[in-house]
VEXLUM-109913 format. One line per 8 residues: number of its first residue (from 1); their letters; for each residue x negated, y negated, z of C-alpha. Coordinates in pm, 1 decimal. Example, Ala and Ser with C-alpha at 12.3 -4.5 7.8 and 13.67 -1.06 7.14 Angstrom:
BEGIN
1> AS> -1230.0,450.0,780.0; -1367.0,106.0,714.0;
This chain:
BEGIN
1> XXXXXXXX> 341.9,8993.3,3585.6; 215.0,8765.6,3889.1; 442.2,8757.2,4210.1; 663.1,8409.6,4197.3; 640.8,8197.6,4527.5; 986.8,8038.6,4567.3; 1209.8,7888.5,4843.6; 1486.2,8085.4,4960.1;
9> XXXXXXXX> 1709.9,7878.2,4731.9; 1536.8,7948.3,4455.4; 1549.5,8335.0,4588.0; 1910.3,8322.0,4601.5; 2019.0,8204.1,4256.1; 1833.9,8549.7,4110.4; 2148.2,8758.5,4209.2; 2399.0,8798.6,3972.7;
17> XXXXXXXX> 2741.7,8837.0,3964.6; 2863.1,9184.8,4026.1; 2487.5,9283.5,4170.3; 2404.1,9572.1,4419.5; 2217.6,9436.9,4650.6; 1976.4,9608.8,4916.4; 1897.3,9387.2,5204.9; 1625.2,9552.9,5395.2;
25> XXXXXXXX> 1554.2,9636.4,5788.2; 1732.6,9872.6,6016.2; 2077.2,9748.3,6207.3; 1943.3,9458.5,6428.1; 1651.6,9485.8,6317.5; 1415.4,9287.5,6072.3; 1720.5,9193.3,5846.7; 1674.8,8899.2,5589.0;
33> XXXXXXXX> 1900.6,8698.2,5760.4; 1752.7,8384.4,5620.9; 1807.0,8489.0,5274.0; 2151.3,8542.5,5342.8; 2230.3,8206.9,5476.4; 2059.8,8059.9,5123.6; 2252.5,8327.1,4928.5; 2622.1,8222.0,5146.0;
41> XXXXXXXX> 2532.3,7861.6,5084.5; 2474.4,7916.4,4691.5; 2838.1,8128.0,4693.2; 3049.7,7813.7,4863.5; 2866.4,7605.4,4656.5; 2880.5,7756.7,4287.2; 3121.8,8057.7,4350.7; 2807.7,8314.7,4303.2;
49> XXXXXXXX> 2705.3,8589.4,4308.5; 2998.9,8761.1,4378.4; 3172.5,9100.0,4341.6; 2870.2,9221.2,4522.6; 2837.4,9601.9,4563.5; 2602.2,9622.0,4917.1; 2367.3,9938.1,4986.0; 2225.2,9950.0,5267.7;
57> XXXXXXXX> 2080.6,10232.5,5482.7; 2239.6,10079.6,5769.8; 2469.5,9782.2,5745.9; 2480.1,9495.6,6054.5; 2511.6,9112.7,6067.4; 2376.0,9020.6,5739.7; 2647.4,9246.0,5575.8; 2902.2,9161.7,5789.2;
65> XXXXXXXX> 2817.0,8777.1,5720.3; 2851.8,8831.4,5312.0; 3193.2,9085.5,5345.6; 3329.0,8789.9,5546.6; 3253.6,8469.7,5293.9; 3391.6,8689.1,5004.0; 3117.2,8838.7,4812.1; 3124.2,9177.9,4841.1;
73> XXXXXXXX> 3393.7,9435.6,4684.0; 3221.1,9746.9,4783.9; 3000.6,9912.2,5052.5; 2805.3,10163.4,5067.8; 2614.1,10281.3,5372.6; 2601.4,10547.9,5604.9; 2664.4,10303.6,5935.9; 2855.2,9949.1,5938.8;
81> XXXXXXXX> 2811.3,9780.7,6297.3; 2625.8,9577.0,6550.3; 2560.7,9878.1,6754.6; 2559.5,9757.7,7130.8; 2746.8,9446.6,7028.8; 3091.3,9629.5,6884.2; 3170.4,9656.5,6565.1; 3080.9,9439.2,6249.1;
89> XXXXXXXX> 3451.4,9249.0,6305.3; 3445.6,9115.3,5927.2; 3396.5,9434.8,5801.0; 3623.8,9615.4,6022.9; 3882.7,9355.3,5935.9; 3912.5,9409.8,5561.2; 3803.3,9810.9,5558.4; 4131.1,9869.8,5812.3;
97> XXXXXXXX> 4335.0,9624.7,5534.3; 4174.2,9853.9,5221.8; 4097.2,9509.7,5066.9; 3721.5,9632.4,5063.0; 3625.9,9927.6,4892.2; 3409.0,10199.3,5058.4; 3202.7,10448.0,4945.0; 3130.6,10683.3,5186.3;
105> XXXXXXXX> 2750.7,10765.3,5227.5; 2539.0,10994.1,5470.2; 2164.4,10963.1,5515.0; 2079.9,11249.3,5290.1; 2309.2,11099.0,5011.5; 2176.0,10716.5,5102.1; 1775.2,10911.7,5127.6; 1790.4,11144.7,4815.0;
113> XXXXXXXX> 1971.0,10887.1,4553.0; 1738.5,10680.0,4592.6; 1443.3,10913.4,4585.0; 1620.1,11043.9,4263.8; 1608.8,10698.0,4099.9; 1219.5,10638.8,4158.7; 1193.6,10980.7,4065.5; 1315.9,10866.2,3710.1;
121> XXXXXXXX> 1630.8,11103.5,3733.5; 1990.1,11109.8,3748.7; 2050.8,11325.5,4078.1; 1833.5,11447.4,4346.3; 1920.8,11827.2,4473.8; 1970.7,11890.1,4839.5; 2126.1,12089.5,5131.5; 2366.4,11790.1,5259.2;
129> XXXXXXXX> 2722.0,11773.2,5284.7; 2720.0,12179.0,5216.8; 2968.7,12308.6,5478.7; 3165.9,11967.3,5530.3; 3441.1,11749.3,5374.8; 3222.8,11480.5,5252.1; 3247.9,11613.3,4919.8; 3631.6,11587.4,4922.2;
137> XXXXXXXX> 3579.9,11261.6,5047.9; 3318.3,11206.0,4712.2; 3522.5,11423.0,4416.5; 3236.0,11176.6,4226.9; 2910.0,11413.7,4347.7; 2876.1,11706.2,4223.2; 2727.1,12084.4,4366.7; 2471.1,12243.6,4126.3;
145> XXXXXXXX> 2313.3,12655.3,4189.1; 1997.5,12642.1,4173.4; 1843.5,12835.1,3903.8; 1537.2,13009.4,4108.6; 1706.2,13109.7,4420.0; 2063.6,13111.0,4339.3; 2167.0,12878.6,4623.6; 2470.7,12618.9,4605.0;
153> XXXXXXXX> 2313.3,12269.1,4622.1; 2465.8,11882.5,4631.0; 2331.8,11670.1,4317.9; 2319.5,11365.6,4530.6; 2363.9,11068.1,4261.3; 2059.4,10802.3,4159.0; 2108.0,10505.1,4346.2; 1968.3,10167.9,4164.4;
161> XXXXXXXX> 1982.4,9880.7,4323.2; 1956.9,9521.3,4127.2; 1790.5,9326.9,4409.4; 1629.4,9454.8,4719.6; 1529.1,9205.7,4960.3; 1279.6,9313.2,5284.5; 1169.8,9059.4,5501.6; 814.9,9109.7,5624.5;
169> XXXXXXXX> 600.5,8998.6,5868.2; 332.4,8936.6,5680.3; 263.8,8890.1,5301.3; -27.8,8729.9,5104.0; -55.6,8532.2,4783.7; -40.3,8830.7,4583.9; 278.3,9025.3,4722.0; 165.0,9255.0,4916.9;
177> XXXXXXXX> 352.7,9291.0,5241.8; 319.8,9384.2,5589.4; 687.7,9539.7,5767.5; 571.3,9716.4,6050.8; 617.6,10058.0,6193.0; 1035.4,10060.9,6203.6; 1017.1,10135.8,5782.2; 1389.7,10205.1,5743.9;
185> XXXXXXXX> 1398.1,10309.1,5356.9; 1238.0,9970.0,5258.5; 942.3,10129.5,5084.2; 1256.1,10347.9,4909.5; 1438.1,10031.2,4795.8; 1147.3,9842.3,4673.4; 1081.2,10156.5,4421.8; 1417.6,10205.9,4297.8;
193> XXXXXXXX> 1519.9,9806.6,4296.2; 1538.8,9574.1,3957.7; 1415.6,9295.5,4180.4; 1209.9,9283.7,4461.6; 1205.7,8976.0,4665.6; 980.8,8970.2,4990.2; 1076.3,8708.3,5269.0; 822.1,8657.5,5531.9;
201> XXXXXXXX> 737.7,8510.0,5830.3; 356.3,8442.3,5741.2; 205.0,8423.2,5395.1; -174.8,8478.6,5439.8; -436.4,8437.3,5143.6; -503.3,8836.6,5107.7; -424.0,9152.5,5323.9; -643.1,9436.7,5379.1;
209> XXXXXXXX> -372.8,9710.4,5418.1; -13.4,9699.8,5336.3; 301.3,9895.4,5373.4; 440.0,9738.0,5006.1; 212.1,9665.1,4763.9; 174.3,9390.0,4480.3; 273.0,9535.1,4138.3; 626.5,9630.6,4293.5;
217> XXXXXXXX> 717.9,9283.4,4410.2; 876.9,9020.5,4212.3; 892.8,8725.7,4476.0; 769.1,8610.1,4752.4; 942.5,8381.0,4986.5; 790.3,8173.9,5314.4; 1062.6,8239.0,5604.1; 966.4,8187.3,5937.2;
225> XXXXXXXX> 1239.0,8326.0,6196.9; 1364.7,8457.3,5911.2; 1539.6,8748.9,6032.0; 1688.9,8602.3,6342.8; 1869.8,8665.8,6517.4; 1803.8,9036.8,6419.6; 1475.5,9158.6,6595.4; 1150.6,9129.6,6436.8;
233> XXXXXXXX> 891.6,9276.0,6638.2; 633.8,9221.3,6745.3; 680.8,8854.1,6639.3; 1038.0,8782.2,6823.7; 1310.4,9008.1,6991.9; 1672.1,8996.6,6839.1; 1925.8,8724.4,7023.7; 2142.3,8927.7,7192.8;
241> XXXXXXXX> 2362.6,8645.6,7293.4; 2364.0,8532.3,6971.8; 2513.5,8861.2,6887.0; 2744.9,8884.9,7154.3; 2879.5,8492.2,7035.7; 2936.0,8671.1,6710.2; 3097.1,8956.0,6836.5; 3300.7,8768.7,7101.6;
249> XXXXXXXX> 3415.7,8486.7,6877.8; 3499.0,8620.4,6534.4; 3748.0,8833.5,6468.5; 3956.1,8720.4,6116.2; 3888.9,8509.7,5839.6; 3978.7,8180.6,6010.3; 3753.9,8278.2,6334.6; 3482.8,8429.7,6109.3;
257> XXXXXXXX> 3535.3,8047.0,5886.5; 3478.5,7840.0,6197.8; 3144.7,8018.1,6323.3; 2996.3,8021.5,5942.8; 3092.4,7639.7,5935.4; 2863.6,7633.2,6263.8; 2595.8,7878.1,6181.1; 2541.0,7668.1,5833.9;
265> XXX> 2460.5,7399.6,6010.1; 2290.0,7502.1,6274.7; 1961.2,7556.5,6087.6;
């Protein structure tokens, strides 16, 4: 099936209700921040998508940003935060209230579910989590002895996510897409994801190498600055006052209400 070229509105209205949702990038960096302001905008709008379950490899403004508009009901990630900048304040203010449900993740858990689902399987063996509480933390994951050498192993869970969005810096007519040398687990996510929707900053006629390829994306979406003000280098370094503003200014839902009123409009 050809790649679809759409605007970021048009993006947006392909996650349902109830979706988990993989935004790509790494922290502060190369986050589909654009995407989320169409995907915010569609929720105060039409009341959708939400019940959102987010997995992300690390979690940072983007996350933060859709916990604190009310469309997400679960998390799961091995880091929530804004690293230099504090702590993701939305997130921390409904996690400390239990009003948003956490599922508590690791990189080897995060890593190995979701090389389990593009392996086609329902768990993915490994030597995580042996030796510490996480799985009384996770009664849901399960240890397994491996039949050759006799050794007690985690069955880290498939992870499938509905919609995986990566912004790129470059992607062509086609769908392939350029992401740079900071991967994260994007390739991961575009494997194991339903949907694959590529924002980038450049759409060029064709590419002669890529880091994801055609067949595995969906859509394609033209977003310049589209992942500030997250980093994405080499085109633009993150905002760090920007960050700071955010940090500094919001704090509960009626702080976090007046700087989204803002930020809407400030595009």
């Amino acid at each position: 099936m050809p790649v679809q070229h759409l605007t970021l509105e048009e993006a947006a209205a392909l996650t349902p209700n109830g979706a988990t949702l993989a935004l790509g990038g790494v922290t502060l960096y190369r986050r589909p921040l654009a995407f989320t302001r169409a995907l915010i905008r569609r929720f105060l709008q039409d009341g959708e998508p939400a019940g959102l379950t987010l997995l992300n490899f690390t979690a940072g403004l983007e996350s933060d940003l859709l916990v604190g508009a009310g469309m997400a009901r679960r998390v799961r990630s091995c880091y929530f935060g804004l690293e230099i900048f504090g702590l993701a304040p939305m997130f921390t203010y409904y996690a400390t209230r239990g009003e948003l449900e956490i599922i508590e993740e690791t990189e080897a858990s995060l890593a190995l579910g979701l090389r389990a689902s593009i392996a086609g399987i329902g768990f993915m063996p490994g030597l995580g989590w042996i030796g510490t509480d996480m799985l009384k933390l996770r009664p849901d994951v399960h240890t397994i002895i491996d039949p050759y050498s006799g050794e007690e192993l985690v069955a880290f869970p498939a992870l499938r996510p509905d919609v995986a969005v990566i912004h790129a810096l470059q992607a062509d007519q086609y769908g392939n897409a350029v992401i740079g040398e900071h991967l994260g687990v994007d390739q991961e996510l575009v494997l194991s994801a339903g949907l694959v929707i590529i924002t980038a900053e450049e759409i060029v006629p064709e590419l002669k190498k890529a880091d994801i390829v055609a067949p595995l994306v969906d859509v394609v979406v033209l977003a310049p600055k589209g992942a500030a003000p997250t980093s994405c280098h080499p085109r633009y370094p993150l905002d760090g006052l920007a960050l700071l503003a955010y940090s500094e200014q919001v704090s509960d839902p009626q702080s976090f209400h007046a700087f989204l009123e803002t930020w809407l409009a400030s595009e």
